[in-house]
N, CA, C and O atoms as a GROMACS GRO file, in nm:
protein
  416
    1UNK      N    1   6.360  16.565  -4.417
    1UNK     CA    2   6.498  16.549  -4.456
    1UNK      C    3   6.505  16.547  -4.608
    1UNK      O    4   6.411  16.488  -4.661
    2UNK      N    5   6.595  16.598  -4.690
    2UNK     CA    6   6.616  16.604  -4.781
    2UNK      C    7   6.747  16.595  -4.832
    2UNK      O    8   6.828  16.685  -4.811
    3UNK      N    9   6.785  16.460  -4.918
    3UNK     CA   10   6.886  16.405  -4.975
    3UNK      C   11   6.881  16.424  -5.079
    3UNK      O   12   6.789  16.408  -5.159
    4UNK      N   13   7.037  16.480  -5.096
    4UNK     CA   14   7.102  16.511  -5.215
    4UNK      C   15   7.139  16.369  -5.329
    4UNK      O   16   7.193  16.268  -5.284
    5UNK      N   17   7.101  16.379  -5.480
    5UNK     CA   18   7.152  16.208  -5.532
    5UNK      C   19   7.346  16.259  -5.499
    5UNK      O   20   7.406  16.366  -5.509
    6UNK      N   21   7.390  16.108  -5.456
    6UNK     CA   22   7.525  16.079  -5.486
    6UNK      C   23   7.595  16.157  -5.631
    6UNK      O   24   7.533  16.171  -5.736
    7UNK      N   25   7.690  16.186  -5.616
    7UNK     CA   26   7.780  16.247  -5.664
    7UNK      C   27   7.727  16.377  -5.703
    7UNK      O   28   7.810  16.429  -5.778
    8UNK      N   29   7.641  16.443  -5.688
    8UNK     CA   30   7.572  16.571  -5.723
    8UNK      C   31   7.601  16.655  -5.590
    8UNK      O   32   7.586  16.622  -5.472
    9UNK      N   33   7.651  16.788  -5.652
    9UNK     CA   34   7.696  16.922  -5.536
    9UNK      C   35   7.501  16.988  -5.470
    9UNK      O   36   7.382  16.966  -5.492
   10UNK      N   37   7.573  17.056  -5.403
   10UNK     CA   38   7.492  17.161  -5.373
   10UNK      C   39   7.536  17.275  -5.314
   10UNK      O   40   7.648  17.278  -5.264
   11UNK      N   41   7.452  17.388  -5.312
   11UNK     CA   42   7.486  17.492  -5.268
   11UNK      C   43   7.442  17.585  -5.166
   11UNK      O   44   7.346  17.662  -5.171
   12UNK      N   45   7.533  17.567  -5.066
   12UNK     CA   46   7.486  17.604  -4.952
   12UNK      C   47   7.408  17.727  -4.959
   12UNK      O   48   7.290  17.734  -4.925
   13UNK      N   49   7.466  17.809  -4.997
   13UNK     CA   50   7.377  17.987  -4.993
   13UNK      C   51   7.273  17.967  -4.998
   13UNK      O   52   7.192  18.001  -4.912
   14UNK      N   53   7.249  17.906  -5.100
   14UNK     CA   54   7.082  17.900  -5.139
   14UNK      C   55   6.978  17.817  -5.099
   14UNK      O   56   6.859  17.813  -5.132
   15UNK      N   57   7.059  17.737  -5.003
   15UNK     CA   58   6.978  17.645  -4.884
   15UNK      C   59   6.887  17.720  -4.820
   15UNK      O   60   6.779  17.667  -4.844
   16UNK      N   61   6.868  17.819  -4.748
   16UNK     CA   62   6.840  17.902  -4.689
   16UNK      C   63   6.759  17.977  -4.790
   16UNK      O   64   6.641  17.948  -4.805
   17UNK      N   65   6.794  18.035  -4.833
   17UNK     CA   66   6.688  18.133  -4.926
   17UNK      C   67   6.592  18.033  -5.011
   17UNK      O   68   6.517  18.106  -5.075
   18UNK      N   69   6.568  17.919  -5.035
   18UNK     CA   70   6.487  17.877  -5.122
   18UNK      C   71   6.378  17.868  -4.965
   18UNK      O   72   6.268  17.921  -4.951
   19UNK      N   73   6.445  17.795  -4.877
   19UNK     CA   74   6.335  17.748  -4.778
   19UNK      C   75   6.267  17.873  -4.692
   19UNK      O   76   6.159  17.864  -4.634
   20UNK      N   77   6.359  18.001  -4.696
   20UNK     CA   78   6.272  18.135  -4.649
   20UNK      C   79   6.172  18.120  -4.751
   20UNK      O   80   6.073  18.058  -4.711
   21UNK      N   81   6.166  18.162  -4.890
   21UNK     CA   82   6.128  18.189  -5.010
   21UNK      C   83   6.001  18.072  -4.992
   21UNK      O   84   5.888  18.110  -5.023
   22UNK      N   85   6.016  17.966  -4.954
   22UNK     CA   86   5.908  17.870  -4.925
   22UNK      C   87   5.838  17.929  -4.822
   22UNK      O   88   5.735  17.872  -4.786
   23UNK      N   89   5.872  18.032  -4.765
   23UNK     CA   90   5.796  18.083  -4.610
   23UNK      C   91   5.818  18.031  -4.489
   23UNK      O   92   5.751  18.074  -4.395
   24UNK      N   93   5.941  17.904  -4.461
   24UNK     CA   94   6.018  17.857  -4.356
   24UNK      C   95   6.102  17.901  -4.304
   24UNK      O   96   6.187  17.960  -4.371
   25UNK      N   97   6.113  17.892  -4.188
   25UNK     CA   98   6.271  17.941  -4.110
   25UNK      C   99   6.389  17.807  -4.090
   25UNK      O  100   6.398  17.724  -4.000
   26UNK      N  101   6.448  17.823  -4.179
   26UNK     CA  102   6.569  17.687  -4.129
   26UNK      C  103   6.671  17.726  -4.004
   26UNK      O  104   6.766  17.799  -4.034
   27UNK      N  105   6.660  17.690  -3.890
   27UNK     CA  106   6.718  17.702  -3.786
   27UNK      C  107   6.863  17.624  -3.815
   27UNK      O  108   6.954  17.654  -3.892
   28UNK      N  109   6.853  17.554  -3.758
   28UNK     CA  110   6.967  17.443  -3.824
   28UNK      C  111   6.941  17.354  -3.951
   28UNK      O  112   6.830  17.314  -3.985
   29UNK      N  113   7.054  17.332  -4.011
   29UNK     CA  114   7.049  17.255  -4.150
   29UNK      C  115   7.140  17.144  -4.129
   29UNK      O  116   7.261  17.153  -4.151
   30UNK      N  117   7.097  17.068  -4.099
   30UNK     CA  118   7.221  16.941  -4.096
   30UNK      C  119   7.304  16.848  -4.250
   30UNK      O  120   7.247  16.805  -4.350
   31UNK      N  121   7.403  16.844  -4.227
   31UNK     CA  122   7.462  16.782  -4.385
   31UNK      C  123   7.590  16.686  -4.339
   31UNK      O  124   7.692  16.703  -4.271
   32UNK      N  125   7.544  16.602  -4.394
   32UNK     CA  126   7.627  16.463  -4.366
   32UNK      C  127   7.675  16.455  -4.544
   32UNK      O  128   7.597  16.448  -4.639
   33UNK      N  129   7.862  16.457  -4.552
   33UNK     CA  130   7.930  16.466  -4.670
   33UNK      C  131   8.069  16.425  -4.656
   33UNK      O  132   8.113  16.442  -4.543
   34UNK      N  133   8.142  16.380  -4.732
   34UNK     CA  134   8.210  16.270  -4.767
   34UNK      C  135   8.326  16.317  -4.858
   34UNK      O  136   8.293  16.375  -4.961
   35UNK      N  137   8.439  16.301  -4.836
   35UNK     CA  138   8.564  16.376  -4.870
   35UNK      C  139   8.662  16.366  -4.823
   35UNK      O  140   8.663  16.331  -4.705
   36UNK      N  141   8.774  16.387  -4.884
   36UNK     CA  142   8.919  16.396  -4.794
   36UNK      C  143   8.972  16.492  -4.701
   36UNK      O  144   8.982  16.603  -4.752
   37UNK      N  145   9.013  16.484  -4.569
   37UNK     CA  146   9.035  16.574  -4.524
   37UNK      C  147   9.157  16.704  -4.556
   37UNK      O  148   9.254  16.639  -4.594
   38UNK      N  149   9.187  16.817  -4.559
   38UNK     CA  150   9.323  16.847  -4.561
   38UNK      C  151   9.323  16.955  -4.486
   38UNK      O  152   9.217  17.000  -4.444
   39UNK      N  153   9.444  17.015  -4.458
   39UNK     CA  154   9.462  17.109  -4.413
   39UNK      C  155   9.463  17.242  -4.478
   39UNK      O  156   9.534  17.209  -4.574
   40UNK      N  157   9.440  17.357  -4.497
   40UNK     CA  158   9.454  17.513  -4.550
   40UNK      C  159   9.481  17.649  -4.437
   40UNK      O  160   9.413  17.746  -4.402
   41UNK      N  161   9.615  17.594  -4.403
   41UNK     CA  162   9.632  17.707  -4.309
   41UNK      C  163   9.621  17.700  -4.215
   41UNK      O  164   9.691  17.609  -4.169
   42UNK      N  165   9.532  17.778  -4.103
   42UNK     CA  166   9.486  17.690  -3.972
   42UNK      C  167   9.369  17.657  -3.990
   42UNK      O  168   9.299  17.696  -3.896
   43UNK      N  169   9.310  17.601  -4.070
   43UNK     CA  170   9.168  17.531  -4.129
   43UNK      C  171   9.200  17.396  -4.184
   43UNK      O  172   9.300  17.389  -4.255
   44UNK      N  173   9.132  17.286  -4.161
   44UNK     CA  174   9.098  17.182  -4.168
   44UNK      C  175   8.950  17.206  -4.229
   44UNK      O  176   8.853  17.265  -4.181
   45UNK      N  177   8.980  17.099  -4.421
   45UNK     CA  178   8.863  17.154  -4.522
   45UNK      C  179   8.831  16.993  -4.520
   45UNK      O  180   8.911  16.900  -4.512
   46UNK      N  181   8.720  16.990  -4.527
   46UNK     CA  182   8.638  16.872  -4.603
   46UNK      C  183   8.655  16.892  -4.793
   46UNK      O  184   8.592  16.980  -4.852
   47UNK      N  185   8.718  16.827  -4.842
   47UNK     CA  186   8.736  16.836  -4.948
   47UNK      C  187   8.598  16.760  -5.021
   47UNK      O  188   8.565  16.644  -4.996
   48UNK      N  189   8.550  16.822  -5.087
   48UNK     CA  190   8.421  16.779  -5.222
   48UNK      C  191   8.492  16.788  -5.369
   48UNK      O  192   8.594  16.841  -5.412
   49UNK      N  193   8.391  16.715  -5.420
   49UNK     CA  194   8.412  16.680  -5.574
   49UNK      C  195   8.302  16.797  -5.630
   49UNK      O  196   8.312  16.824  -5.750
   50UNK      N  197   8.204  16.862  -5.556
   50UNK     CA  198   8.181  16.937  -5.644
   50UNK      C  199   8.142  17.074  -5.560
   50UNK      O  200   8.186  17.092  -5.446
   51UNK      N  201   8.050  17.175  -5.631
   51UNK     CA  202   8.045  17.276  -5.588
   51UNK      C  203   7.936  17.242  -5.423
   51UNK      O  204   7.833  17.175  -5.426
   52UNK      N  205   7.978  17.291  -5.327
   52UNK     CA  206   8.148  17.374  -5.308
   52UNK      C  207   8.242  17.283  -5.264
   52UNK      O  208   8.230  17.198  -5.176
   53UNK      N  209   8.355  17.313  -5.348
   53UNK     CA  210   8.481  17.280  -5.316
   53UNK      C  211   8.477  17.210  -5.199
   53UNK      O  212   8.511  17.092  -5.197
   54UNK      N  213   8.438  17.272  -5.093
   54UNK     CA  214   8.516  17.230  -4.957
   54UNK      C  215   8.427  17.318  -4.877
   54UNK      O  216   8.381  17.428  -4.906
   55UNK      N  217   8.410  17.222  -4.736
   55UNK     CA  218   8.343  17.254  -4.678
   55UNK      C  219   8.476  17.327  -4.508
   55UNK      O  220   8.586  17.276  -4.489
   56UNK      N  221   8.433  17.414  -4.440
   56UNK     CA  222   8.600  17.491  -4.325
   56UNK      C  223   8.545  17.367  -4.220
   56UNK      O  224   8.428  17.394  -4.192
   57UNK      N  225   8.580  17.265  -4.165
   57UNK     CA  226   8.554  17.215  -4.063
   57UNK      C  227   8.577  17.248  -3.882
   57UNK      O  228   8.680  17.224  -3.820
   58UNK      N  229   8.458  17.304  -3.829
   58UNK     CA  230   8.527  17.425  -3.697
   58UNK      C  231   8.396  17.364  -3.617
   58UNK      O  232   8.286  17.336  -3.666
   59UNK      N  233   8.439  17.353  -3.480
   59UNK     CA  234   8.357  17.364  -3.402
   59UNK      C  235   8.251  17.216  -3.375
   59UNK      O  236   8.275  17.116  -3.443
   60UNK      N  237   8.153  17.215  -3.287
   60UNK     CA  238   8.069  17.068  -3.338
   60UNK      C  239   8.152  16.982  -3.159
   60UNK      O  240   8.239  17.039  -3.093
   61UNK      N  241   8.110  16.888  -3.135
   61UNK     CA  242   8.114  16.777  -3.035
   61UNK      C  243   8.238  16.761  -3.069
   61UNK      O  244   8.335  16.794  -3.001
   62UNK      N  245   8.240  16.705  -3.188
   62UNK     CA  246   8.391  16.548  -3.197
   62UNK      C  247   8.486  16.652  -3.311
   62UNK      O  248   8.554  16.599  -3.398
   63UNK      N  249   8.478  16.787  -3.298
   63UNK     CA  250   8.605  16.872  -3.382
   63UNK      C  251   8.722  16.795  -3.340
   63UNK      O  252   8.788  16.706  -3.392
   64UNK      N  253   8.726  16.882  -3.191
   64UNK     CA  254   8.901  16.821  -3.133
   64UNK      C  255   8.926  16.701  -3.133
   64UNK      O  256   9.028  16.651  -3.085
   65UNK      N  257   8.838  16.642  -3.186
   65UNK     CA  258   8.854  16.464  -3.168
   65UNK      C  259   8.968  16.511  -3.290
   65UNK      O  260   9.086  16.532  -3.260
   66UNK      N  261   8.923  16.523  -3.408
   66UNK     CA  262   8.935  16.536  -3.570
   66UNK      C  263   9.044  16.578  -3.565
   66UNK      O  264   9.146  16.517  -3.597
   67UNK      N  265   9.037  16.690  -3.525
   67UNK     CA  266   9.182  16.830  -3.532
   67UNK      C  267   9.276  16.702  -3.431
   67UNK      O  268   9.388  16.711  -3.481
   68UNK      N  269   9.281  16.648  -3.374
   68UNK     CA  270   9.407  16.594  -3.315
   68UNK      C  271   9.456  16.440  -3.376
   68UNK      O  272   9.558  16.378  -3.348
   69UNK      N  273   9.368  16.409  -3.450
   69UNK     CA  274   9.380  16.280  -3.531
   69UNK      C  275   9.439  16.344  -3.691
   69UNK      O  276   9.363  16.337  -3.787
   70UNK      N  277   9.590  16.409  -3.708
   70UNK     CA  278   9.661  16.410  -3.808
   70UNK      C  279   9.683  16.317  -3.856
   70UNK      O  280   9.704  16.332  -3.976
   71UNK      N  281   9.689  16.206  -3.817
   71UNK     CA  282   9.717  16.112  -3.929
   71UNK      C  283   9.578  16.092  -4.028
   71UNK      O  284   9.582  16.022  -4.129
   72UNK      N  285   9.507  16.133  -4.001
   72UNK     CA  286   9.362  16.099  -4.109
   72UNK      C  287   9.423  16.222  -4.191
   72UNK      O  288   9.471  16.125  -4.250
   73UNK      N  289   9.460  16.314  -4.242
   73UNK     CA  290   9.474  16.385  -4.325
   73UNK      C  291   9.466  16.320  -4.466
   73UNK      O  292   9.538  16.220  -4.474
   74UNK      N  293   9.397  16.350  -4.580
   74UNK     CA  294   9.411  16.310  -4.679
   74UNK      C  295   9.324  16.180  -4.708
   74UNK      O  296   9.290  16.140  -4.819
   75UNK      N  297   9.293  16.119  -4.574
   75UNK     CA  298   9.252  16.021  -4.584
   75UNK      C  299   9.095  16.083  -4.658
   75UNK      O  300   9.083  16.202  -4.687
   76UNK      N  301   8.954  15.954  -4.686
   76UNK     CA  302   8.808  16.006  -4.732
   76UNK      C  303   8.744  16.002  -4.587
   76UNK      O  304   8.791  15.913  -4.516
   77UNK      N  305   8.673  16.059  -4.545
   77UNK     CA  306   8.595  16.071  -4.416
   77UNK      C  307   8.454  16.115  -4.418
   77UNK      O  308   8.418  16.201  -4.498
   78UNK      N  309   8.371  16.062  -4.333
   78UNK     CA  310   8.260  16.109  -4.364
   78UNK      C  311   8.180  16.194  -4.253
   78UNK      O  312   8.166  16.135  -4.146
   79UNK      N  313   8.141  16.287  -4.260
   79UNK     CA  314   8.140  16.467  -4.095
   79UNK      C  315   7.985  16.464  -4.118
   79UNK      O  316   7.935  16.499  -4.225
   80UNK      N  317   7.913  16.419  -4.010
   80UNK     CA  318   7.779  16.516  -3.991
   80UNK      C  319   7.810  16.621  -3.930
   80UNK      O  320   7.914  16.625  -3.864
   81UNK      N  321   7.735  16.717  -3.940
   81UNK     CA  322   7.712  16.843  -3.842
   81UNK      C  323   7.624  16.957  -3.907
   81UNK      O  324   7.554  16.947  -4.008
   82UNK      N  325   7.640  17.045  -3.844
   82UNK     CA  326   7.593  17.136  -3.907
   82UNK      C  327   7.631  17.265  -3.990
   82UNK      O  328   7.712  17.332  -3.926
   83UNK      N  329   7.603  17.313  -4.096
   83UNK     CA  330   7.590  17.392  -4.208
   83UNK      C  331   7.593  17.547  -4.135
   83UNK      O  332   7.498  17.596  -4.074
   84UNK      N  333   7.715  17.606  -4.154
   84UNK     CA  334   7.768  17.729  -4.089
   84UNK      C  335   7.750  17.791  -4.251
   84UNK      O  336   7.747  17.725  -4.355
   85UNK      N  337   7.738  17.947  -4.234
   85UNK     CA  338   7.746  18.046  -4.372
   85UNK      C  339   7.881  18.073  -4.388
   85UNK      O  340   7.948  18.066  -4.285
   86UNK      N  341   7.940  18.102  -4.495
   86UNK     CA  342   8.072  18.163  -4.557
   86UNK      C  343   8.046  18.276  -4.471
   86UNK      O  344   7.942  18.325  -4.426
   87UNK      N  345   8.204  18.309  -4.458
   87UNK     CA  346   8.239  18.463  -4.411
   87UNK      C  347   8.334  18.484  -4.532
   87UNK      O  348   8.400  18.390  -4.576
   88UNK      N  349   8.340  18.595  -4.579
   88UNK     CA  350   8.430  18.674  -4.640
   88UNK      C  351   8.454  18.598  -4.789
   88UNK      O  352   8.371  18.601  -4.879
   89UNK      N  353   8.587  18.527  -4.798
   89UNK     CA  354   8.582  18.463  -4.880
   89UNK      C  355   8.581  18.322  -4.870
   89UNK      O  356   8.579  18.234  -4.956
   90UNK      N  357   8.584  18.321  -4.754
   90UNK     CA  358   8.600  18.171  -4.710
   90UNK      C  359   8.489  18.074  -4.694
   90UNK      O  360   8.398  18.091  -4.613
   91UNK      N  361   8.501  17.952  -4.787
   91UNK     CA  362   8.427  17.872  -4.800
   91UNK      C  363   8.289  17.833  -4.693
   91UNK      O  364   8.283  17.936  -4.626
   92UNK      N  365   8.186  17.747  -4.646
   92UNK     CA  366   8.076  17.756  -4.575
   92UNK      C  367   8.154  17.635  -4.505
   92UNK      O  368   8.219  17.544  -4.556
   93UNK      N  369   8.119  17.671  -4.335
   93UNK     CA  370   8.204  17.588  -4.245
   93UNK      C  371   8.082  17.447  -4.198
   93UNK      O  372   7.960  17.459  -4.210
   94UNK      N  373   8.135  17.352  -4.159
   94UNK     CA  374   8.038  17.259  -4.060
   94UNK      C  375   8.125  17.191  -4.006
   94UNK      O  376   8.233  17.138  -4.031
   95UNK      N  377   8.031  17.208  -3.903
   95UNK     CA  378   8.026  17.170  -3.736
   95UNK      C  379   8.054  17.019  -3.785
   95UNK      O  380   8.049  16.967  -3.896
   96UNK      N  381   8.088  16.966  -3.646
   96UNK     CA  382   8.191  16.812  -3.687
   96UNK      C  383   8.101  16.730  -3.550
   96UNK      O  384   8.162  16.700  -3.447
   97UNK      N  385   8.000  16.710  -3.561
   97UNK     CA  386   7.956  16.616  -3.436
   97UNK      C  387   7.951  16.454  -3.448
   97UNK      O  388   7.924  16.371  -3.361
   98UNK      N  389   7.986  16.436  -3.587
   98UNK     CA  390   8.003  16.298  -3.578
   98UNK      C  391   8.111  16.222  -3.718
   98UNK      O  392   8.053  16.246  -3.824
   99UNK      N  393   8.198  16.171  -3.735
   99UNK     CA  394   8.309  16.148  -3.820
   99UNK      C  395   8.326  16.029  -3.799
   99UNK      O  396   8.285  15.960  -3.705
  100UNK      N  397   8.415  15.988  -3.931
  100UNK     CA  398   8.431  15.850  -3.984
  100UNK      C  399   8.505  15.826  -4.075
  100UNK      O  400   8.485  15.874  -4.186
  101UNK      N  401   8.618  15.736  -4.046
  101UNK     CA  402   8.702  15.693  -4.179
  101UNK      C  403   8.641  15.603  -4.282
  101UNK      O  404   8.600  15.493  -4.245
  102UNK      N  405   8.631  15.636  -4.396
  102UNK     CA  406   8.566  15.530  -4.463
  102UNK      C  407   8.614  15.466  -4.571
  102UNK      O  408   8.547  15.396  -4.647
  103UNK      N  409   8.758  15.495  -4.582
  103UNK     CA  410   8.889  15.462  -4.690
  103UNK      C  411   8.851  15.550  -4.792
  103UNK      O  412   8.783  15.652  -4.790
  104UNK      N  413   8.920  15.477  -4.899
  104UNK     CA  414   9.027  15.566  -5.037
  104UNK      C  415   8.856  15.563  -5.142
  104UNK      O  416   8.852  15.610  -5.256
   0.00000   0.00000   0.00000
């Protein structure tokens, strides 16, 4: 397992290519991160303080839990799951298997 220090980003893309580049296959990448929720459209973002922005929140055990609990919007929350790739232009998604209000 490998933890990121507090308040420091990371970047998903290159999750993957450093650990091929090490000669590993990362199957799944799990990332437990901490942010406000909001809405963008029909996407629900994990909002970050740093790069990246925001993580698309889709899919995972306890999504529909999430997606039907509007009143957490805005609120800080904290999402394990797993580390999906960007499509197009759209930010890198994770899976929602476990969530948490953890205030302002």
């Amino acid at each position: 397992m490998v933890v990121a220090k507090v308040g420091t980003g990371f970047h998903p893309e290159r999750i993957r290519k450093e650990v091929r580049d090490a000669g590993f296959t990362a199957v799944d990448i799990e990332v437990t991160a901490v942010g406000p929720v909001s809405q963008d459209g029909d996407f629900l973002v994990l909002e970050l303080a740093h790069e990246p922005k925001g993580l698309v929140l889709s899919g995972g055990e306890h999504f529909d839990d999430l997606a039907a609990s509007v009143e957490e919007l805005g609120q800080k929350i904290r999402v394990r799951g797993m580390l999906q790739p960007s499509h197009d232009d759209e930010p890198p998604g994770l899976t929602v298997e476990v969530w948490e209000i953890v205030g302002d």
